[in-house]
N, C-alpha and C positions, 0 to 999 in steps of 0.2 A: 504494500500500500504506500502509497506519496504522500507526506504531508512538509508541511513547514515548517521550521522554526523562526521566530522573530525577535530581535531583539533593536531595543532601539536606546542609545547613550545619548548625549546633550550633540557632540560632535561625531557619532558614529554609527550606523543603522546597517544591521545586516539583515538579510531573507533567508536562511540555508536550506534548500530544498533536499531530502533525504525518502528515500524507500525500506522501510523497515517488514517486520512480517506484521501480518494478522496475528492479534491479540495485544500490542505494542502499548505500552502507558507515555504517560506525558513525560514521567523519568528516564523512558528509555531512549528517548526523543531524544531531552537536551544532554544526555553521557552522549550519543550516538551523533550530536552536533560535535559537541568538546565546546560547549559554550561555555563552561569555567576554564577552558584553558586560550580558549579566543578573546573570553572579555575577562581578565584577570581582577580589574578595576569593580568589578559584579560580584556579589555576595551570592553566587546562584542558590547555595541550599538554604538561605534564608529568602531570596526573591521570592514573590508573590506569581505564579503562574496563571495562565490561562489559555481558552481556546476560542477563538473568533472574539474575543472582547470579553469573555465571562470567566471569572476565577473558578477555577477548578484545582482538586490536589495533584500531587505526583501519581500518586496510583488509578488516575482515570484514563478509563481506557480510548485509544485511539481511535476515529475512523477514516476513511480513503478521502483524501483533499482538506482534512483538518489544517487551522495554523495555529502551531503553540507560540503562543506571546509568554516573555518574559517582561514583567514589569518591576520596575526601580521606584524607591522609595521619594517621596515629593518630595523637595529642596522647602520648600513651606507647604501648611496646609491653606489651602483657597479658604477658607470659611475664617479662620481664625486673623486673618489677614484681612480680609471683609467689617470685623467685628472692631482690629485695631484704627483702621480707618474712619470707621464713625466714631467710635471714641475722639478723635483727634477734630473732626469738624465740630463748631462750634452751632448750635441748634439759632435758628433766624427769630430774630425776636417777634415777627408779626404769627399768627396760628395762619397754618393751608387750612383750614374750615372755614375762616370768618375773617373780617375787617378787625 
């Protein structure tokens, strides 16, 4: 069966296309990339994986034209960087309801 692997860094994005057998997991995927030894800078057994965009573990199993994505941990979280922001603006002295 053919599936993908994905991985994508700030400065570096690979695809590795690989044929494995029938019954293949998502762990046998990235040993069978060597994507801990192509991205050294990647924490692979603690990355967060997935297949088509949905988190899934190591031990799920493959099917024909799958792509396994590896995802890296956010540099900031979005939400909590949203929450510092308003904090910082100052609230407009008239009310949006009324005069």
């Amino acid at each position: 069966m053919k599936v993908q692997v994905a991985v994508a860094l700030p400065g570096r994005q690979e695809l590795l296309d690989l044929v494995l057998e029938p019954g293949a997991t998502v762990g046998d995927a990235l040993a069978a990339a060597g994507v801990g030894l192509r991205f050294p800078e990647l924490d692979v057994a603690r990355a967060a994986v997935g297949i088509w965009s949905r988190c899934c573990t190591r031990e799920t199993r493959l099917r024909d034209g799958d792509r396994v994505e590896v995802y890296r941990e956010l540099a900031a979280d979005a939400k909590a960087q949203r929450r510092t922001r308003a904090r910082l603006k100052p609230s407009s002295p008239r009310s949006r309801s009324g005069p």
